[in-house]
N, CA, C and O atoms as a DFTB+ gen file, in Angstrom:
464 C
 N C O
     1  1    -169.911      34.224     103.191
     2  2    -169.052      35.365     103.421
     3  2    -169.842      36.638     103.157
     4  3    -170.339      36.860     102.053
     5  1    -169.945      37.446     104.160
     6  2    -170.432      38.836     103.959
     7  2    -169.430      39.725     103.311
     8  3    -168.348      39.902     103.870
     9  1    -169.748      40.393     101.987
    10  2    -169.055      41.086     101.192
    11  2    -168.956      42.103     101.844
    12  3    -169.961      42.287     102.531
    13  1    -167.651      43.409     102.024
    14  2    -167.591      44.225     102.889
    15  2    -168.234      45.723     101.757
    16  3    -167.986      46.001     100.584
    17  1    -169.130      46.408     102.819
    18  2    -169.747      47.658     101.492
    19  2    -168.741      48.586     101.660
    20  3    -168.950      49.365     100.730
    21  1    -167.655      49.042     102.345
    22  2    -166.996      50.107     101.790
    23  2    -165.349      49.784     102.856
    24  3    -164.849      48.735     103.262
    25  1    -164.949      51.170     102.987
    26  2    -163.235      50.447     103.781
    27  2    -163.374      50.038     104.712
    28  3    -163.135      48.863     104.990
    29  1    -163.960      51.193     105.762
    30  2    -164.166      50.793     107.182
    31  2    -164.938      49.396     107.497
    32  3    -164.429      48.528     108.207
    33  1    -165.886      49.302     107.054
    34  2    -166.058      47.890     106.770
    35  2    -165.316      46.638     106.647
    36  3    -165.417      45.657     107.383
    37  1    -164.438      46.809     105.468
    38  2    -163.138      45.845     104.847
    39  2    -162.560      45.714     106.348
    40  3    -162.615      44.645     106.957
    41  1    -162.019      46.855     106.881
    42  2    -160.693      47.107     107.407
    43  2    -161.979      46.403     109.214
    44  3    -161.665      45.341     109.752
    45  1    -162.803      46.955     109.575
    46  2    -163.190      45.928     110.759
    47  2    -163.573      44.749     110.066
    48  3    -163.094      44.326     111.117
    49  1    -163.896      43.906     109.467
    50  2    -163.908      42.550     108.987
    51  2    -162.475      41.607     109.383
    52  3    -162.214      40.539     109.937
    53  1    -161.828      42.623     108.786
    54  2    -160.224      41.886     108.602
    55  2    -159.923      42.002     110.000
    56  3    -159.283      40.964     110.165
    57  1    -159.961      42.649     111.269
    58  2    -159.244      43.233     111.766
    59  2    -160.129      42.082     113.181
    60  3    -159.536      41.698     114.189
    61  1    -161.589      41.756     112.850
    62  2    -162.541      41.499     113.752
    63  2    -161.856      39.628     113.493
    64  3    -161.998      38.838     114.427
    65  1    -161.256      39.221     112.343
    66  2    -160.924      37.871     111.838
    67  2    -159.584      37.575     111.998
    68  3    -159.024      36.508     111.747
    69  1    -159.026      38.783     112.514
    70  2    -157.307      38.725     112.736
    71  2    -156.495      38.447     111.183
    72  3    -155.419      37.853     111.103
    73  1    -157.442      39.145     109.699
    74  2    -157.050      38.774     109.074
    75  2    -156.418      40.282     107.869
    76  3    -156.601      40.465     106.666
    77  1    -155.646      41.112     108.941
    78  2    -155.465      42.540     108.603
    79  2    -154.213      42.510     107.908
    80  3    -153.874      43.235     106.973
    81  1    -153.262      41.180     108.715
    82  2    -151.983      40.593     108.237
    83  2    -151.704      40.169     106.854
    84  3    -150.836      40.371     106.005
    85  1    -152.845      39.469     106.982
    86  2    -152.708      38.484     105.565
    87  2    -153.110      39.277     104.333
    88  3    -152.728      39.086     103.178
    89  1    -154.146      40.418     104.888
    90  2    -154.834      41.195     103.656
    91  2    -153.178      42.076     103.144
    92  3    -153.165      42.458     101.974
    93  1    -152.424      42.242     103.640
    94  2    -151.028      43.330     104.102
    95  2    -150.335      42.510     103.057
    96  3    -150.090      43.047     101.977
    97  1    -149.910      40.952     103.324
    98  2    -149.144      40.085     102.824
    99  2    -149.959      40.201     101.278
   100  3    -149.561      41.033     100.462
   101  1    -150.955      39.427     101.010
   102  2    -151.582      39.207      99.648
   103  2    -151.547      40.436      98.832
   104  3    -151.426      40.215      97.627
   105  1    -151.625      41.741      99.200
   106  2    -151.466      42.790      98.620
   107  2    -149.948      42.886      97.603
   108  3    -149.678      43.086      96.419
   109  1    -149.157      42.588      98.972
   110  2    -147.948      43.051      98.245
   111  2    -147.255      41.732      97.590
   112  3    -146.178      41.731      96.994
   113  1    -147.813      40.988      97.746
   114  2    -147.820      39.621      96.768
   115  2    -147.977      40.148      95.675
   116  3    -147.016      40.260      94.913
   117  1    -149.467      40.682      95.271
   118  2    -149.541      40.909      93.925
   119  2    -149.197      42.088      93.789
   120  3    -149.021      42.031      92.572
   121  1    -148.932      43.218      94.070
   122  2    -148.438      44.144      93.729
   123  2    -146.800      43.968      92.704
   124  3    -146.507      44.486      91.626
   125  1    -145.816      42.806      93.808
   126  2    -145.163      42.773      92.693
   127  2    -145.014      41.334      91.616
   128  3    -144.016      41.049      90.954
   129  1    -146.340      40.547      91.679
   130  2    -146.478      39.545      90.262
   131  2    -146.892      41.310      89.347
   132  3    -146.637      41.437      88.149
   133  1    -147.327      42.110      89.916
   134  2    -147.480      43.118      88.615
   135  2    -146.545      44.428      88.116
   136  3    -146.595      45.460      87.447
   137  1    -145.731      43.674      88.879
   138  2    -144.367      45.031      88.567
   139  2    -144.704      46.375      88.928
   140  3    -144.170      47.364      88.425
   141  1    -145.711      46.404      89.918
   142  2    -145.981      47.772      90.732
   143  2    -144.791      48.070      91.810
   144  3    -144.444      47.109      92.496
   145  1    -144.135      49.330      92.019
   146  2    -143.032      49.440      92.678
   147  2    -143.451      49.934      93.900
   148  3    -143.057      51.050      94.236
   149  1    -144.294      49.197      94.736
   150  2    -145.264      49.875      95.950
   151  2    -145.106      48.321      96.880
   152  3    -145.489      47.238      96.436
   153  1    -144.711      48.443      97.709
   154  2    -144.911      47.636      98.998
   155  2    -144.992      48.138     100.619
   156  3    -144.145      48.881     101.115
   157  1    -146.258      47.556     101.415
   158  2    -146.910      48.029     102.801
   159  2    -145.642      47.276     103.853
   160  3    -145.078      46.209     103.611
   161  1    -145.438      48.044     104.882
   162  2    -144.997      47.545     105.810
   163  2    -146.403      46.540     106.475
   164  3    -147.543      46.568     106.012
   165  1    -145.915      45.652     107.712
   166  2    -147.156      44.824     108.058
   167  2    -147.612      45.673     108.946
   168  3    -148.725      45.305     109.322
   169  1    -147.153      46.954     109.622
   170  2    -147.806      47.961     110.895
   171  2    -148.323      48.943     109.875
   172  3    -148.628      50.025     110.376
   173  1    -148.357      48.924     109.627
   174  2    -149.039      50.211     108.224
   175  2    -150.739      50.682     108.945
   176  3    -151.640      49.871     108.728
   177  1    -151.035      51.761     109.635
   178  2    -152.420      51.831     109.303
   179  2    -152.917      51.780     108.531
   180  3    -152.547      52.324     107.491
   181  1    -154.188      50.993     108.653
   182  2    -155.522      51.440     107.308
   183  2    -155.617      52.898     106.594
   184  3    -155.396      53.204     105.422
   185  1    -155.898      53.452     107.365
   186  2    -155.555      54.798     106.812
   187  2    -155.279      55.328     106.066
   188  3    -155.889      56.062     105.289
   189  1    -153.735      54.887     106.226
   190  2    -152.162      55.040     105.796
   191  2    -152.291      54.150     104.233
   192  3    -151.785      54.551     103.185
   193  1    -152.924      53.137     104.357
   194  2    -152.921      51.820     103.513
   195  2    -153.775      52.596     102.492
   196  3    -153.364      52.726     101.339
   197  1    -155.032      53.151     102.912
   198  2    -156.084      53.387     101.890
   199  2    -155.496      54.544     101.303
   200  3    -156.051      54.752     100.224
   201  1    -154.328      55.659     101.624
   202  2    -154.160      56.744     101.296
   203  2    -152.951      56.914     100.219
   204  3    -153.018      57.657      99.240
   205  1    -151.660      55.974     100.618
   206  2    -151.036      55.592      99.953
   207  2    -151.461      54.623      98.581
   208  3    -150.988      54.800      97.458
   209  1    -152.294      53.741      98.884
   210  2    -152.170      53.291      97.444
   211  2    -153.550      53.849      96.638
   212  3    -153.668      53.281      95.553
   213  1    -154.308      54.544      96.837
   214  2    -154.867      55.105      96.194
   215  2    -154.390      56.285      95.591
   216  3    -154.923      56.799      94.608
   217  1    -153.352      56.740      96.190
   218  2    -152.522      57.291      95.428
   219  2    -151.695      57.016      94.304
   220  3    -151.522      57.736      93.321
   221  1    -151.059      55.583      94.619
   222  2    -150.670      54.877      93.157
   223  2    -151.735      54.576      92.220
   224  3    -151.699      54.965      91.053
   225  1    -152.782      53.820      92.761
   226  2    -153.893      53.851      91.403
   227  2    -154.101      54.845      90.802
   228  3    -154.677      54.706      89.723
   229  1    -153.643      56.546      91.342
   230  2    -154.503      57.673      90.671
   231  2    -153.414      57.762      89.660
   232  3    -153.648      58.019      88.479
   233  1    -152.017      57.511      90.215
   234  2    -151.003      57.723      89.319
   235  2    -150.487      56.415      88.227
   236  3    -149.615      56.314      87.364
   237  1    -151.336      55.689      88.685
   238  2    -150.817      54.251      87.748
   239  2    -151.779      54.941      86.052
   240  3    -151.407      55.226      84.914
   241  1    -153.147      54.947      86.814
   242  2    -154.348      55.642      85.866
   243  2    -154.111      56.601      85.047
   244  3    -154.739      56.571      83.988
   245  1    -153.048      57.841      85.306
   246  2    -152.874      58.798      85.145
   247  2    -151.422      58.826      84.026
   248  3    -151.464      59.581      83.054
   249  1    -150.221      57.971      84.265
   250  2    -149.323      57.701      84.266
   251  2    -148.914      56.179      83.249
   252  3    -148.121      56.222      82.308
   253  1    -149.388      55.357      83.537
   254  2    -149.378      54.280      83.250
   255  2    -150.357      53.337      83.319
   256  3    -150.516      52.471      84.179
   257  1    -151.131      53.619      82.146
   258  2    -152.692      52.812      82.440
   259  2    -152.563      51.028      82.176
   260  3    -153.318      50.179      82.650
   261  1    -151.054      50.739      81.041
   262  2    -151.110      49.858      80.706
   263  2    -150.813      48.712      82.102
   264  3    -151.313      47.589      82.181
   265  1    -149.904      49.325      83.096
   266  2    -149.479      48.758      84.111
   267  2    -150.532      48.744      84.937
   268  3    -150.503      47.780      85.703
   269  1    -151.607      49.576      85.087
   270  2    -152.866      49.810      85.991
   271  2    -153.807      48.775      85.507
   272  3    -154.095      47.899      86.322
   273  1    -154.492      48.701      83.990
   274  2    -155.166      47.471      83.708
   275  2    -154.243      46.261      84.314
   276  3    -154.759      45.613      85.225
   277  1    -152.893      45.889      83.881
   278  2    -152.045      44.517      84.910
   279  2    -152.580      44.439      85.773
   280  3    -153.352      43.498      85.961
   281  1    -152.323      45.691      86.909
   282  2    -152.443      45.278      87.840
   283  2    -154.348      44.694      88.447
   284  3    -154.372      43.749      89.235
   285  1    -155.044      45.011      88.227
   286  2    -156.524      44.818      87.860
   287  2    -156.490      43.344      87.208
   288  3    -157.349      42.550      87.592
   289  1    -155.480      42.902      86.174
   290  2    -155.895      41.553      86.091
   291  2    -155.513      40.635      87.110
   292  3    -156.172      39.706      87.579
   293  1    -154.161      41.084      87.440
   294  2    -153.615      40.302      88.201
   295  2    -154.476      40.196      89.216
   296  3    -154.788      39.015      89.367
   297  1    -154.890      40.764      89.823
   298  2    -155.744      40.858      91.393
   299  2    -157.124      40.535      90.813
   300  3    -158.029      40.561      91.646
   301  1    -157.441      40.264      89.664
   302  2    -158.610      39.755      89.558
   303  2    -159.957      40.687      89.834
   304  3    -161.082      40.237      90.050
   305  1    -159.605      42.008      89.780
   306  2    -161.054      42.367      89.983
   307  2    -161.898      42.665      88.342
   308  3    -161.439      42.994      87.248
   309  1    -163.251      42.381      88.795
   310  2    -164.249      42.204      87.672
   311  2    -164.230      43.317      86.991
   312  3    -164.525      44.407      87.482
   313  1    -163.798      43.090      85.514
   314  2    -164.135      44.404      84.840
   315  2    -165.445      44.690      84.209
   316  3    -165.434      45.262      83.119
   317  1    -166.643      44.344      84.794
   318  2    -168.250      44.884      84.775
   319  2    -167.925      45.922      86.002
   320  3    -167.881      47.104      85.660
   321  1    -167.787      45.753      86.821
   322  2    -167.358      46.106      87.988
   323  2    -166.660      47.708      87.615
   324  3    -167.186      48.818      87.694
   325  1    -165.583      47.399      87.282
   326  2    -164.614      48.944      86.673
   327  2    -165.546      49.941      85.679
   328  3    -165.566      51.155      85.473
   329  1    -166.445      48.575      85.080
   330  2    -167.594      49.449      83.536
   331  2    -168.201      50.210      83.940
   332  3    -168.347      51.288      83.363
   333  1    -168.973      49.809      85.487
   334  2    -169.520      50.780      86.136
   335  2    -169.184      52.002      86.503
   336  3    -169.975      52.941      86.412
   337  1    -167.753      52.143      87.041
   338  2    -167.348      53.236      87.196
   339  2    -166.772      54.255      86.345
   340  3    -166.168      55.220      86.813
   341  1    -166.986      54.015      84.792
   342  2    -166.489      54.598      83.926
   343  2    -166.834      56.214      84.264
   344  3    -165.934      57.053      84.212
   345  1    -168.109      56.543      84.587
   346  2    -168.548      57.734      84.305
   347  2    -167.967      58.734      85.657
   348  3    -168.646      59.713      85.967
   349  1    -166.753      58.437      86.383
   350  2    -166.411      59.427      87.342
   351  2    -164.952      60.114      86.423
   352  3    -164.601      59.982      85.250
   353  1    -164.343      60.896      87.623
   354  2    -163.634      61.281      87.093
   355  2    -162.429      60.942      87.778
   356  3    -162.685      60.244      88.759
   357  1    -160.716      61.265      87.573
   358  2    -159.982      60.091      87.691
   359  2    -159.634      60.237      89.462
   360  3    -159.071      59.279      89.992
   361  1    -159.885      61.092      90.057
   362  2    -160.093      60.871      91.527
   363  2    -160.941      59.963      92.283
   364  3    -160.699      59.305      93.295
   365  1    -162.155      60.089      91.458
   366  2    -162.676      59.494      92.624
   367  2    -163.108      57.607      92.089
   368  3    -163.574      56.584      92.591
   369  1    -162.420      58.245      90.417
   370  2    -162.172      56.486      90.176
   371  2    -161.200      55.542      90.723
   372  3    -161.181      54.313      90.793
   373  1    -160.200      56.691      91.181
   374  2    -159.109      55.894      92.038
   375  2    -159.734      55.505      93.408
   376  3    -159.397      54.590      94.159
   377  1    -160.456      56.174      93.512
   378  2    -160.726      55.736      95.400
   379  2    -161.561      54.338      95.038
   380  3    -161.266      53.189      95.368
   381  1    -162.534      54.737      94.366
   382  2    -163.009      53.468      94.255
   383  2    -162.875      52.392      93.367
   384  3    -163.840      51.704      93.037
   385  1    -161.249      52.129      92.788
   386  2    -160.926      50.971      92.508
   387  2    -159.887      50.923      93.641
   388  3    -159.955      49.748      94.000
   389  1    -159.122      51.423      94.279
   390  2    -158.876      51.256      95.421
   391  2    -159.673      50.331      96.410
   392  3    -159.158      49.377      96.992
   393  1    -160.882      50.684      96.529
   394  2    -161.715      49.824      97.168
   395  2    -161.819      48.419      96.605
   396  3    -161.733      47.313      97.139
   397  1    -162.014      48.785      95.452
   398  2    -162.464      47.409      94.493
   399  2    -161.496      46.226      94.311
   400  3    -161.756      45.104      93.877
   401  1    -160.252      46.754      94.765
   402  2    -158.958      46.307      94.760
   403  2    -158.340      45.344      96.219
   404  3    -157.737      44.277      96.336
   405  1    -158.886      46.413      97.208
   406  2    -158.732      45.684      98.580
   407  2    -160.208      44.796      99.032
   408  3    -160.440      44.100     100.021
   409  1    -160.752      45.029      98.273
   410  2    -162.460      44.081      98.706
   411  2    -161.994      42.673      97.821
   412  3    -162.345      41.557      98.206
   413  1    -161.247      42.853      96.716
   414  2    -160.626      41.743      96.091
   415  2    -159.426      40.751      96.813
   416  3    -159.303      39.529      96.890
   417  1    -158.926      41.455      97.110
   418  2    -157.475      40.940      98.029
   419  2    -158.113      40.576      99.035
   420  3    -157.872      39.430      99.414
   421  1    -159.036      41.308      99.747
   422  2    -159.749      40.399     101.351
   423  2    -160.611      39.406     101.100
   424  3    -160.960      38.751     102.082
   425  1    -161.124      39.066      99.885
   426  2    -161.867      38.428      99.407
   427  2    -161.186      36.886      99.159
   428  3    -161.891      35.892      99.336
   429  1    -159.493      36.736      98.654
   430  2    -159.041      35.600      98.732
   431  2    -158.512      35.499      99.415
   432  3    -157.914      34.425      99.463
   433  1    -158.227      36.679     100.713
   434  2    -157.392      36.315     102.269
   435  2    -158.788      35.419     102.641
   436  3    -158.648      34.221     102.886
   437  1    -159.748      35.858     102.665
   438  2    -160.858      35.117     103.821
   439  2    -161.033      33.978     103.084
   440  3    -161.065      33.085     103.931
   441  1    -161.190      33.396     101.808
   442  2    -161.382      31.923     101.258
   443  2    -159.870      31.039     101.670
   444  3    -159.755      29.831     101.876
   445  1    -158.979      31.930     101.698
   446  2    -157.619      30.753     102.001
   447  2    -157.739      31.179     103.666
   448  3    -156.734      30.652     104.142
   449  1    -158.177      31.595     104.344
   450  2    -158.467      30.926     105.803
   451  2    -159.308      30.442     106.017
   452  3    -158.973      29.572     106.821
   453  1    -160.865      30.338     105.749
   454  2    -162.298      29.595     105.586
   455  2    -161.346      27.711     104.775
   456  3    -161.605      26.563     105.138
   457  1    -160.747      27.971     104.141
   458  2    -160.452      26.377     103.335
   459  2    -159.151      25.931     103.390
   460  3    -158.872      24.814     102.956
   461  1    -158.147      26.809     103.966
   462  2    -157.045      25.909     104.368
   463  2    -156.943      25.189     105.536
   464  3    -155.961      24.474     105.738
């Protein structure tokens, strides 16, 4: 599996695998195992997708960090990963756990279509 380096990337991967759906579905799967009050329609642009919930991460971060680490466990992304980004500031840490967040979620859409 080629790891995707940034959205546009993510978003043609998914989109080149017909797997833009499932990334849509798994999102809001875990969004609410984490009691995040945020769910995507399945027509949602990317766009739209990257703009909106990077907006909740800025405000989960900002607002409610305890619910923001949840949600980070729940979705499993690496916290070496987050360590790295300690040294920004809380904008542009949101964009890029945003990223870190949907590179995670496309990451077990493409293993449960590669193995189911």
């Amino acid at each position: 599996m080629e790891t995707p380096e940034n959205f546009n990337d993510l978003i043609a991967k998914s989109n080149e695998l017909g797997l833009y759906h499932k990334l849509i579905i798994q999102l809001n799967k875990d969004l609410a195992l984490a009691n995040i009050d945020l769910s995507f329609d399945d027509g949602i642009l990317p766009t739209s997708l990257k703009l909106i919930f990077q907006e909740k991460i800025y405000k989960l971060i900002q607002e409610k960090f305890t619910d923001y680490l949840n949600l980070l466990y729940i979705i499993d992304v690496s916290e070496e990963k987050i360590k790295q980004l300690a040294n920004c500031d809380t904008l542009e840490l949101s964009e890029q756990v945003t990223f870190l967040v949907l590179k995670r979620e496309w990451q077990k859409v493409w293993f449960k279509n590669q193995y189911s």
